[in-house]
C-alpha positions in Angstrom: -1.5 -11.2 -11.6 -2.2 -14.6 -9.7 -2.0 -14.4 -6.3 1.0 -16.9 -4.9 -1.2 -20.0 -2.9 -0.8 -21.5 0.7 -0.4 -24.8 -1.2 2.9 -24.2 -3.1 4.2 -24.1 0.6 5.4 -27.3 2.4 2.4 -26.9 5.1 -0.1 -30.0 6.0 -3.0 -30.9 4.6 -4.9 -29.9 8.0 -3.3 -26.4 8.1 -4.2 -25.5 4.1 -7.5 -27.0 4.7 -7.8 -24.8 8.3 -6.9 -21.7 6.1 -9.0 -21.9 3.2 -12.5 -22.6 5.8 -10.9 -19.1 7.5 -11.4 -17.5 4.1 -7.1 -16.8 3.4 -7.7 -17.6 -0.5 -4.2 -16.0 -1.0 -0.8 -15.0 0.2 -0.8 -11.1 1.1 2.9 -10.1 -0.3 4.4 -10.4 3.3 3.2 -13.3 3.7 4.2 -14.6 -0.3 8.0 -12.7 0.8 8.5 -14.3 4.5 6.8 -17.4 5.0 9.4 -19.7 2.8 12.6 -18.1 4.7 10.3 -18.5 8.1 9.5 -22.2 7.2 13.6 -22.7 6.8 13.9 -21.4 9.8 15.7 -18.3 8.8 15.8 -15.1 11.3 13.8 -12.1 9.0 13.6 -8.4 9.9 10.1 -7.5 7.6 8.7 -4.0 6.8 4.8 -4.0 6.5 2.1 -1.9 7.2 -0.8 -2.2 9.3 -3.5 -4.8 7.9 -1.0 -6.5 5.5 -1.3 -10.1 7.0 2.2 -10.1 9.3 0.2 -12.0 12.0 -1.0 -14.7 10.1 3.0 -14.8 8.0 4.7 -15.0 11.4 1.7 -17.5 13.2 1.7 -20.0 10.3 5.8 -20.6 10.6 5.7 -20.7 14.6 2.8 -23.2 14.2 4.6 -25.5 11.5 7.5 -25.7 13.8 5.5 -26.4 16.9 5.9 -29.7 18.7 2.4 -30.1 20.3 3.6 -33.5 22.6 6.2 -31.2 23.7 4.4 -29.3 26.4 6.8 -26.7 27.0 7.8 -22.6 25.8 8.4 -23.0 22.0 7.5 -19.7 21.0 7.0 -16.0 22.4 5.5 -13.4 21.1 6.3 -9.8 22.1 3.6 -6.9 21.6 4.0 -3.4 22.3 0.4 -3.1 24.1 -2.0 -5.5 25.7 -4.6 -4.7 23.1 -2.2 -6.0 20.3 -1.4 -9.0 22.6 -4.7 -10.4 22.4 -5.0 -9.8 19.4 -2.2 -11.5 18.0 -3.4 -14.5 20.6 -6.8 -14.7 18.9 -5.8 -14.9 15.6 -2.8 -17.6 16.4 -5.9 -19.9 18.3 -8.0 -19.6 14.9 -5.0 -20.7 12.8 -4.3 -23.0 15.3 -7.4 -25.1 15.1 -6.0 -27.6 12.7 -3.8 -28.8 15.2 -4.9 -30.6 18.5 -4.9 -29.3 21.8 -2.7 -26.2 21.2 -2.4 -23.9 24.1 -1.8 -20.0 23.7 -1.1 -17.8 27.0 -1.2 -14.4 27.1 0.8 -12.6 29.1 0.0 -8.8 29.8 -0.6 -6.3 32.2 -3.3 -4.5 33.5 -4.8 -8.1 35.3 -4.1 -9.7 38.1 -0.6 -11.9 38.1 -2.0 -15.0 39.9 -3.7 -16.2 37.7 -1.5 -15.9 35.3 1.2 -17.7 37.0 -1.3 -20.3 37.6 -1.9 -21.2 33.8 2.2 -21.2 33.6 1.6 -23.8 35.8 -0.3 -26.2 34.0 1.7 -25.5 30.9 1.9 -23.7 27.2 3.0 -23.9 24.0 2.8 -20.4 23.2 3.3 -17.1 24.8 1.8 -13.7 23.7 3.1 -10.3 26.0 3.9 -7.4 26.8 8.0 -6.9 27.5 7.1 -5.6 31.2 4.6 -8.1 32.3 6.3 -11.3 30.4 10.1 -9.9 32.1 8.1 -9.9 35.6 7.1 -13.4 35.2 10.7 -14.4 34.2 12.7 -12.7 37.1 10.6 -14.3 39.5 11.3 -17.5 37.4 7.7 -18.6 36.8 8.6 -18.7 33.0 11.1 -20.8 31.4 12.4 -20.0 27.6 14.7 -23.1 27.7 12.7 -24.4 25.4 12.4 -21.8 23.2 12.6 -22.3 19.4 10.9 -18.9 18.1 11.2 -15.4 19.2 8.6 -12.7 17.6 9.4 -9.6 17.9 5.9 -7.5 16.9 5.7 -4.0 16.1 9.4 -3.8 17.2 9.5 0.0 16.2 6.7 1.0 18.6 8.1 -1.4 21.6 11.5 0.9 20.9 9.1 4.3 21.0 7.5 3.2 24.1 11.2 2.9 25.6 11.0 -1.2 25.8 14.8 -1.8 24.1 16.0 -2.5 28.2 12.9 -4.9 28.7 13.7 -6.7 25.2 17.3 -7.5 26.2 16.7 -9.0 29.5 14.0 -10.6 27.9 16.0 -12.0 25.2 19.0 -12.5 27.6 16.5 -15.4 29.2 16.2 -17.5 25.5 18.3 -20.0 23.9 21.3 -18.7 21.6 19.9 -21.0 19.0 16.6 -20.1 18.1 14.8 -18.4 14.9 14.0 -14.9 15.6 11.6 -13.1 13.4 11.4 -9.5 13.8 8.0 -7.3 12.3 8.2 -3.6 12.0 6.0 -1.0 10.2 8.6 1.8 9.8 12.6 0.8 8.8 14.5 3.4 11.0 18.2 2.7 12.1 17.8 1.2 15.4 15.0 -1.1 14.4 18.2 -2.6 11.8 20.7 -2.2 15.1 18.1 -4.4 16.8 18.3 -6.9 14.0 21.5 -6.4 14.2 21.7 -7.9 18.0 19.5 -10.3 18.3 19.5 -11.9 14.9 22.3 -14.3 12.3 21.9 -12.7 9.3 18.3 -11.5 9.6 16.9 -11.5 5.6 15.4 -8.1 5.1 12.2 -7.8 3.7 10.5 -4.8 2.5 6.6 -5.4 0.9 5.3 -1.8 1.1 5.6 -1.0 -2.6 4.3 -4.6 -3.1 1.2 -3.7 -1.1 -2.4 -2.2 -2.6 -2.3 1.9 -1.7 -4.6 1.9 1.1 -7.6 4.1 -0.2 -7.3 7.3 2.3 -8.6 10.4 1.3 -6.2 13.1 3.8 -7.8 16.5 4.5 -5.8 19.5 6.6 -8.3 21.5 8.2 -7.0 24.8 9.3 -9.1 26.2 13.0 -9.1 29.0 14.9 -7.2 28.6 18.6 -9.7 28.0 21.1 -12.2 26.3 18.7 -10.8 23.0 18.0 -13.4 21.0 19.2 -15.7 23.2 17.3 -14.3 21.7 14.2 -13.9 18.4 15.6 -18.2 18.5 15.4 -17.9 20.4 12.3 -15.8 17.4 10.6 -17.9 14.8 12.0 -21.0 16.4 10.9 -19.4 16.6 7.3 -18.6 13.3 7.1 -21.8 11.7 8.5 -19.1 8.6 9.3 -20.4 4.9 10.4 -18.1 5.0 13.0 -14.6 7.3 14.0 -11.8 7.0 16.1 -10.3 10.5 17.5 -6.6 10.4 18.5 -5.7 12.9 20.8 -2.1 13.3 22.3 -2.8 13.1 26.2 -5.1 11.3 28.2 -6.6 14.3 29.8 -7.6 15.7 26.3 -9.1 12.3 25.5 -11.1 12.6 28.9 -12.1 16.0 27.8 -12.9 15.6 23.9 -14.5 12.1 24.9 -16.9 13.9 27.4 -17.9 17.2 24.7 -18.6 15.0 21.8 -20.6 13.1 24.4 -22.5 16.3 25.5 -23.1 17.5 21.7 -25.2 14.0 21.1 -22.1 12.0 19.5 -22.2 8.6 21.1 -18.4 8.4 22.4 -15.7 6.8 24.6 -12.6 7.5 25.9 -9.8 5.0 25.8 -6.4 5.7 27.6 -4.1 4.1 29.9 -5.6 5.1 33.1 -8.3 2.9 32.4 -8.5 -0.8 34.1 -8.4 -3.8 32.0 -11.9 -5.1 32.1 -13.0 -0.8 31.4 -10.3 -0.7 28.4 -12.3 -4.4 27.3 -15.7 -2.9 27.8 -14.6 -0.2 25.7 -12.9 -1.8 22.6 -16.6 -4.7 23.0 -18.7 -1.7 22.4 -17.1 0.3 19.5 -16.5 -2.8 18.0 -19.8 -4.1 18.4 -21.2 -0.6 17.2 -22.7 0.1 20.2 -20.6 3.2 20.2 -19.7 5.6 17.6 -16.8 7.5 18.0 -13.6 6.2 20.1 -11.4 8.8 21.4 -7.7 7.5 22.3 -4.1 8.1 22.4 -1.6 6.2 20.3 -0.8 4.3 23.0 -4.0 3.1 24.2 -5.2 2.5 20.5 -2.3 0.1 19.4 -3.7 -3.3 18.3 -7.3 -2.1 17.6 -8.6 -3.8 14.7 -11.6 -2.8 13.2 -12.3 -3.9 9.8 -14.4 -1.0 8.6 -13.2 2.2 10.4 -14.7 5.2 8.4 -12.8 8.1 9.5 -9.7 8.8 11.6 -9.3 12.3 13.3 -6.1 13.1 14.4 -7.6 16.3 17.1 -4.0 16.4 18.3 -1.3 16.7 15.4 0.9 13.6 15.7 4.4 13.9 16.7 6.1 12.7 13.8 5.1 11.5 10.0 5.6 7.9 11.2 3.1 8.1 13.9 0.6 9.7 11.3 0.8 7.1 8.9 0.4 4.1 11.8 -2.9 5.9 12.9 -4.7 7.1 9.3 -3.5 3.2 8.4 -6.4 1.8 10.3 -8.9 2.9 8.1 -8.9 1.8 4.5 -8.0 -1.7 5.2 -9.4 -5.2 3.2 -9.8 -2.6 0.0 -12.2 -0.6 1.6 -12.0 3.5 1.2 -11.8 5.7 4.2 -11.1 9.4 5.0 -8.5 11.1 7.6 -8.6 14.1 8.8 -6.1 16.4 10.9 -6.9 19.2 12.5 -3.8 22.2 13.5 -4.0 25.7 15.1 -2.8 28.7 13.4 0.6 28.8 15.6 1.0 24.9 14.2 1.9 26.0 10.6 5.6 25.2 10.8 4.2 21.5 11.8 2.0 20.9 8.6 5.2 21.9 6.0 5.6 18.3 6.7 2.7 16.8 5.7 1.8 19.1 2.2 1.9 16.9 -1.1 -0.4 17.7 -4.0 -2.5 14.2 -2.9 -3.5 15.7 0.1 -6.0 18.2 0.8 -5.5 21.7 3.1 -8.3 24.4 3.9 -10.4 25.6 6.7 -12.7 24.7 9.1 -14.9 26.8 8.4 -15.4 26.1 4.5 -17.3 22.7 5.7 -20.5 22.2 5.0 -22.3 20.4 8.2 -25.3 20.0 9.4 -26.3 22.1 11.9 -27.2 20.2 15.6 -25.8 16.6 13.8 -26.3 13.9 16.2 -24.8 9.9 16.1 -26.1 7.8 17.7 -25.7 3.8 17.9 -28.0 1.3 17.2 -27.2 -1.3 19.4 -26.6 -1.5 22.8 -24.4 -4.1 25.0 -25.8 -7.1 27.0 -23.6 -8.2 29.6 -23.5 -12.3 30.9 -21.6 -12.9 34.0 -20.0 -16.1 32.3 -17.3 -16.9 29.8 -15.0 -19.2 28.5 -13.8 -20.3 31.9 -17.6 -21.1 32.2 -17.6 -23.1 29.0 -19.7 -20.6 27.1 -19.8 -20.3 23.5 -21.2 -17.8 20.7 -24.4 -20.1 20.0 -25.5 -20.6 23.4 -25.8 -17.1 23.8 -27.8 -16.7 20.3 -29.5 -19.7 21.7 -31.3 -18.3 24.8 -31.5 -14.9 23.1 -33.7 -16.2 19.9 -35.3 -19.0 22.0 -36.6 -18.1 25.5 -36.1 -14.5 25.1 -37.6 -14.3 21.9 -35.7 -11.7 20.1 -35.4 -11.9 16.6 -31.8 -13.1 15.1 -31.3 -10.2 13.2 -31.3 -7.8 16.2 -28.7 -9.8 17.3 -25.3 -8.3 16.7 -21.7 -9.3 17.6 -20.9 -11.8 20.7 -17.7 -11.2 22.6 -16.4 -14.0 25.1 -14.0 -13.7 27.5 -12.6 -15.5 30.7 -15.6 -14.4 32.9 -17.7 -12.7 31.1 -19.9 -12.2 27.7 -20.9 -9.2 25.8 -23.6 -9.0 23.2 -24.6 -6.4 20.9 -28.3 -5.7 20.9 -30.5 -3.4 18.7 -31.6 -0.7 21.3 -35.0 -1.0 20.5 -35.3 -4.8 22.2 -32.0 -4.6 24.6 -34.3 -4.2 27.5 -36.8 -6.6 27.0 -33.9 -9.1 26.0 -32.0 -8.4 29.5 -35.4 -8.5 31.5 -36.0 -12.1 29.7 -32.4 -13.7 30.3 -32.6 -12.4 34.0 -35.8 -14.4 34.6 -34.9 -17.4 32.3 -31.9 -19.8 31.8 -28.8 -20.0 30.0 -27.0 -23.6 29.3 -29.8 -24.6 32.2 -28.1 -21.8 34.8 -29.6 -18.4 35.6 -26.7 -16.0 35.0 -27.0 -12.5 35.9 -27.5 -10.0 32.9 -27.2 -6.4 32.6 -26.8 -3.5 30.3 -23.6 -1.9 29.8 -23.1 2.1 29.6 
């Protein structure tokens, strides 16, 4: 079956064009279901999973409708985390690039709120936040949705599991009665249609799960002994051999903890969880993405919006607490086509838990039966350079490769993944020339200016 085009939809020529250099040779079914009621400026409440395209459905229709000599709030975005946030702002600036001079904000917490009030100042087109940091900038009336022609709503059912239904009505509260309101969800449950319901006129409803490609997950239930969890946490990463995991654990301590033993057993790992600041919880995401670490240990909370297009394995250490939450996390492996494997480790006294879970597609057994190697290590290849510059400092991708291939002489192919943001760079190294690469930048020049450079971890 033919896979509905870009082109049979009233977009320009500069946005078709834009998508097929991005590599979008097709609609994704929530994209083929939502965009046409989006573009006629119907309200939608949409059902799809993880990885289906949603962000580039719901960015395409706020970016056909944008005014960009208008220089005012047409469109907010609402994401459940800061890591989603960006996220969603990154990909909206790549589809963006058709159009001139478009200008995204993002508006989250966990940095400082100066600056952000000082970008609000010189103006935006679109805004992409958290409900508690974008309501803060609206009581204190730095933000102004007069303007507003488009209200996302993304991941609505988590923002209503994280408790943000008060934030979203005063938020709402602040926009125009007349405005398109487009409302993205991965799970259908009632409030999610009571929100619709509320904020929406006659929201279409649109369901393209069945529509969508089975993700390719094989599910184990390992059985363990009490007291010997993390035992079989090694014993399933040893089995697996995985390119790279992330571990969800249910509380931050136990990330701390399970972070710090897989650590000590010679499994490259960090811990992500909300006690962390902003630039540690960027440092972080830079260096699992960049596979300069292995394994990522997180809660559900901290891990929301993580994209990473070949995640091998997903370990669920701590059983999640319902069947939704299981499917968000074992949903970010698997994705583009690709296979992946999740496992879930429960105690004996958890037994009434995993009734739940037991279909003849999944797998159940013990710990024990693995077969692992015994003293398994992982270890990354790569290591991360830090640059003490960033966008703010005009930098860009090929500068960095640049000084990297040029005066420091290192090879292009131990070059990994570049990272920019506001004030500063990270760059993925291979290991084996990271310190001859930071010694080199240190004593030379980038864009004719000696930045300082150092290894992170």
């Amino acid at each position: 079956m033919t896979e509905p085009r870009f082109s049979s939809l009233p977009l320009s020529q500069a946005m078709l064009h834009n998508l097929k250099e991005l590599g979008f040779t097709g609609m994704t079914p929530i994209q083929a279901e939502s965009l046409p009621h989006i573009l006629n400026q119907r309200d939608i409440v949409a059902q799809a999973k993880t990885g289906s395209g949603k962000t580039a459905a719901f960015g395409i229709g706020l970016l056909h409708a944008l005014d960009v000599r208008h220089y005012r709030i047409q469109s907010l975005v609402l994401c459940p985390t800061r890591e989603l946030a960006d996220q969603v702002a990154k990909e909206l600036r790549r589809l963006a690039r058709a159009i001139h001079n478009v200008k995204v904000l993002t508006l989250t917490g966990g940095v400082a709120f100066g600056p952000q009030y000082g970008s609000l100042l010189h103006g935006a087109h679109i805004i992409v936040g958290t409900p508690g940091r974008v309501l803060k900038h609206l009581d204190k009336g730095y933000l102004c949705l007069d303007d507003l022609n488009t209200l996302v709503l993304d991941e609505a059912d988590r923002m209503l599991d994280m408790g943000f239904i008060e934030e979203l009505e005063r938020i709402i509260a602040h926009a125009p009665e007349k405005r398109q309101t487009l409302l993205f969800s991965a799970t259908y449950p009632d409030e999610i249609l009571e929100l619709s319901g509320s904020v929406q006129r006659e929201g279409i409803r649109i369901q393209t799960i069945s529509a969508e490609p089975a993700n390719k997950i094989g599910e184990y239930f390992y059985q363990v002994a009490a007291g010997e969890k993390r035992a079989g946490l090694l014993a399933v990463i040893a089995h697996h051999a995985p390119r790279n995991a992330l571990v969800f654990c249910n509380t931050k301590l136990e990330v701390r903890k399970v972070a710090t033993a897989l650590a000590e057993a010679g499994i490259e790992a960090l811990a992500l969880h909300g006690d962390l600041e902003q630039y540690e919880r960027n440092e972080v995401l830079v260096r699992f993405s960049n596979e300069s670490c292995k394994v990522l240990v997180a809660t559900d909370v901290a891990a929301r919006g993580i994209d990473i297009s070949e995640l091998a394995l997903v370990v669920n250490y701590d059983l999640p607490k319902n069947p939704e939450t299981y499917t968000h996390r074992i949903g970010r492996t698997a994705r583009a086509g690709k296979e992946g494997v999740a496992v879930s480790l429960y105690n004996d006294d958890e037994d009434h838990r995993i009734i739940t879970y037991r279909n003849d597609s999944r797998f159940f057994g013990e710990v024990a039966e693995l077969d692992s190697a015994k003293a398994f290590t992982l270890g990354a290849a790569n290591g991360t350079l830090v640059v003490e510059a960033g966008k703010k400092d005009k930098m860009r991708p090929a500068d960095l490769l640049g000084a990297l291939t040029g005066e420091a002489e290192i090879p292009g192919e131990q070059v990994g993944r570049i990272d920019i943001f506001d004030r500063h760079s990270y760059v993925a190294i291979d290991k084996a020339v990271i310190e001859q690469a930071c010694d080199r930048l240190n004593r030379g020049r980038i864009k004719g200016r000696s930045l300082p450079v150092w290894i992170l971890g």
